[in-house]
N, C-alpha and C positions, 0 to 999 in steps of 0.2 A: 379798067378791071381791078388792079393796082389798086386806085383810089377809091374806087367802091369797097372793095372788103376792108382797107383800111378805113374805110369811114363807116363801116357797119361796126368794125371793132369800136372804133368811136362810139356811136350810139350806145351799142352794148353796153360797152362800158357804163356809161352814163344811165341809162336807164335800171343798172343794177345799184348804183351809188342811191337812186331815189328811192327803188326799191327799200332799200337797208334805212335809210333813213325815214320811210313812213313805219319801215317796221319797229323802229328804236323809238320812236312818239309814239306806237300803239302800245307798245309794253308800260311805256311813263304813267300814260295814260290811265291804262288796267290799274295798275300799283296804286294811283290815288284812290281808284275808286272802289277799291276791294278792301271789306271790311280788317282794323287787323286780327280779329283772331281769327276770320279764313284764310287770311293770308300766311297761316304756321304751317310751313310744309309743304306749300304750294310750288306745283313748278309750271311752272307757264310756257307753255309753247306758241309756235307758228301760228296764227290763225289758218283755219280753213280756207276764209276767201284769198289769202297772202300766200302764194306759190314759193314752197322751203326753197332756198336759195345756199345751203349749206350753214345757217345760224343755227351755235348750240343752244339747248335750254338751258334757265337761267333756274336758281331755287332761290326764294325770296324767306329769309327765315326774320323770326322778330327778336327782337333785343332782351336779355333774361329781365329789365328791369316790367317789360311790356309785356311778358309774356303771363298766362290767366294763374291765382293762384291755387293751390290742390285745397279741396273739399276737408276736413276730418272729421267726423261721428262723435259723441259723446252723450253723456245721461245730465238729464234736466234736476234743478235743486230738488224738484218733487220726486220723481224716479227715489233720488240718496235717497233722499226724508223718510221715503216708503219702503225702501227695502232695510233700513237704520232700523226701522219700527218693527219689520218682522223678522229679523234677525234679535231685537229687543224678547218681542216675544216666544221666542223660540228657544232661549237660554232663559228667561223665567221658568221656562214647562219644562226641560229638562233639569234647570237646579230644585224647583217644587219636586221631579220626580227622584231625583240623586239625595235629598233629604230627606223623602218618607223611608227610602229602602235604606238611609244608614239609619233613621231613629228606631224601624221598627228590627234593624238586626241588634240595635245595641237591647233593645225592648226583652228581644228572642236571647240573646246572650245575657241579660240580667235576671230573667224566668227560670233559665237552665242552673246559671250558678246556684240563684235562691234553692229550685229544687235541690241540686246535688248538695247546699249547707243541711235542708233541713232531713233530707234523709240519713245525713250524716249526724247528726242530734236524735231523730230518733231510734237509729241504732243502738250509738253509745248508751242513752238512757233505757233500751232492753237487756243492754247486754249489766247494765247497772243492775237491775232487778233480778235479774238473772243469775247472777252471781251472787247473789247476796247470804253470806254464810249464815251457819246456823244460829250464833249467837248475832247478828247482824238484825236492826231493828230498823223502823223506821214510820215517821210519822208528820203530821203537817201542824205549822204555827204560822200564825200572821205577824207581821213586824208593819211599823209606820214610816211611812217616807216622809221626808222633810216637807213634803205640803198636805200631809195628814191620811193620805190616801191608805190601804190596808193593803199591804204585799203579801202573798202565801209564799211561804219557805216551805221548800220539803227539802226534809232534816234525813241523812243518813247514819244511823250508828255502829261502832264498831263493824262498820265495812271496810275492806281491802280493795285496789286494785277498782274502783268505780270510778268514772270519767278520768282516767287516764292518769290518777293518783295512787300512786304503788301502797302507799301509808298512809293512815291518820293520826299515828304513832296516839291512840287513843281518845282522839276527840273527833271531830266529825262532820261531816260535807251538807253545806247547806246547798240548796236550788230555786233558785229567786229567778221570778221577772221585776228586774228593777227599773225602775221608772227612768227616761230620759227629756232631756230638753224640748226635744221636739213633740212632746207629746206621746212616742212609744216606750216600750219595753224592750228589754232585752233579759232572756233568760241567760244568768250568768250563775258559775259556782265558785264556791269559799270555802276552802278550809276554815276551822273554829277549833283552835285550839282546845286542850283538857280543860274542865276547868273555868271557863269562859263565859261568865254570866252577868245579869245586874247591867251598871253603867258602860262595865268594860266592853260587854256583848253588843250592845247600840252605838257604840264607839266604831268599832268592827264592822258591824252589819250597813253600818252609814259613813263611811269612810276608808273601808279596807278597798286589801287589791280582788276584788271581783274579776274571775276571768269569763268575756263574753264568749258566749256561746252559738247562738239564735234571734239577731237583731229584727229590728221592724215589726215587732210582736204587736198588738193592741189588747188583747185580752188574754188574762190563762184564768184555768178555772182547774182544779185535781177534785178527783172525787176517787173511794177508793170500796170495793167491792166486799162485804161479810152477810154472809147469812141469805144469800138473794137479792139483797138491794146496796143501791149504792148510796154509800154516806157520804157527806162534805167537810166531815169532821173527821181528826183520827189522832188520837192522842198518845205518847209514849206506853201509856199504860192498854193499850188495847190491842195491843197483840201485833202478830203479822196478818196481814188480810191476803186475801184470794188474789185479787189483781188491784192496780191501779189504772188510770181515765185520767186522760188528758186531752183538756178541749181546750183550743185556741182559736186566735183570729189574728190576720194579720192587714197591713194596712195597707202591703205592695198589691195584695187580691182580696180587694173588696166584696163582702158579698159571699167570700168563701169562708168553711169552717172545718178546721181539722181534727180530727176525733181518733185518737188512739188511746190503744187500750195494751197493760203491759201485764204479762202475766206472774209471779210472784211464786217460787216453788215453796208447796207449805212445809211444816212442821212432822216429822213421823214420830210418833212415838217409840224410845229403845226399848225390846222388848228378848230378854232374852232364855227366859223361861216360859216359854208357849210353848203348852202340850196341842200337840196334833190332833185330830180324829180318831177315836177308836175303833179299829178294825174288827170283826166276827170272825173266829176261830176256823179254818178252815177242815170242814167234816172230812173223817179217813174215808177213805174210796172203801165199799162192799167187796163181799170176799164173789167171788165167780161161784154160779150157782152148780152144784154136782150135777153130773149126767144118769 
């Protein structure tokens, strides 16, 4: 009895040592023939048909050199090249659009100045006419420019205090559009000494200090008002006239034409023995009739 259970332990024994030993060639086994990237991870058990016997599982991991490398995403040369181009295009259109709105503010802020000079020109030269004292005269001459062309002057005489000159201490304020380089005018004034005629006068009128006025001019033209109609002539000897007319043109607004007109207070006659109207004696009132 003895011997039997000690030789059952026997067997036992032994048939558990085979056991474990098919189990340890079926694991070998699997591990060759398992791909390795399913092998990442993998834990391998008992088989089913192999009755657990108390063996742990085993985890079969693979080596960093073996193991698969990571994916990463990116844009193709053509992708750049194509969004290079519409980013190209898209700072074209906004620098085309950032340089119409500064040309046409700088356009809007050279319109306003020009207006606000020439308003300010033709102020001064009403308030010039305007003022123009009793013994104050005034009349138009042409002068020649150095390429032969014909300037109108308008000549002021024994005027005071006209374009912002306190005195002529007796000589007198010319107003010229004088010609420049580029092709425009610029009406500008001059004092002219007393006195100041002949060589010395074309010395002056062609070489003095002119001060500019009213640039970018293209045309002046003065005409000046007597009798109804407007004359283009008007000479020292002809008096003071009703108003004067000034047409121009300039070359920053083509197409446009400026036409003022300056009124000129006339002459009264002093008069200081003027009999009035004779009045009609006024009738004594009736006596009240008796009752």
């Amino acid at each position: 009895m003895i011997g039997t259970m000690s030789g059952g332990k026997e067997v036992s024994r032994f048939q558990r040592f085979r056991v474990q030993k098919r189990i340890a060639a079926f694991v070998r086994k699997s591990e060759l023939r398992t791909p390795p990237v399913n092998r990442v991870n993998t834990v391998l058990r008992t088989p089913p048909s192999v009755p657990s016997i108390g063996l742990q599982p085993r985890i079969s991991l693979l080596k960093p050199e073996n193991r698969p490398l990571k994916t990463f995403s990116a844009f193709t040369l053509f992708e750049v090249i194509l969004a290079l181009a519409i980013l190209a295009i898209f700072t074209g259109a906004i620098y085309s659009v950032a340089s119409a709105a500064i040309e046409a503010s700088k356009a809007t802020l050279a319109e306003r100045s020009f207006s606000r000079r020439l308003e300010s020109f033709l102020g001064v030269t009403r308030d010039a006419f305007l003022c123009l004292p009793r013994e104050g005269r005034v009349h138009l001459r042409f002068a020649r420019a150095p390429s032969g062309a014909p300037v109108p002057e308008l000549i002021f005489e024994e005027a005071a205090g006209v374009f912002g000159i306190p005195s002529l201490g007796g000589g007198s304020l010319a107003l010229s559009a004088r010609p420049m380089a580029d092709g425009s005018r610029t009406l500008s004034v001059i004092r002219i000494p007393k006195d100041t005629q002949g060589q010395k006068l074309q010395r002056l009128t062609a070489s003095g200090a002119w001060i500019p006025l009213l640039p970018h001019v293209e045309s002046v033209k003065w005409t000046f008002l007597s009798n109804g109609q407007w004359r283009e002539e008007w000479l020292p000897e002809s008096g003071r006239p009703l108003a004067a007319r000034l047409q121009m043109k300039f070359l920053d607004m083509p197409g446009s034409k400026i036409d003022a007109q300056f009124w000129i207070p006339p002459l009264l006659a002093s008069s200081t023995n003027v009999a009035g109207p004779t009045q009609a004696p006024i009738p004594a009132p009736a006596p009240p009739p008796n009752p």
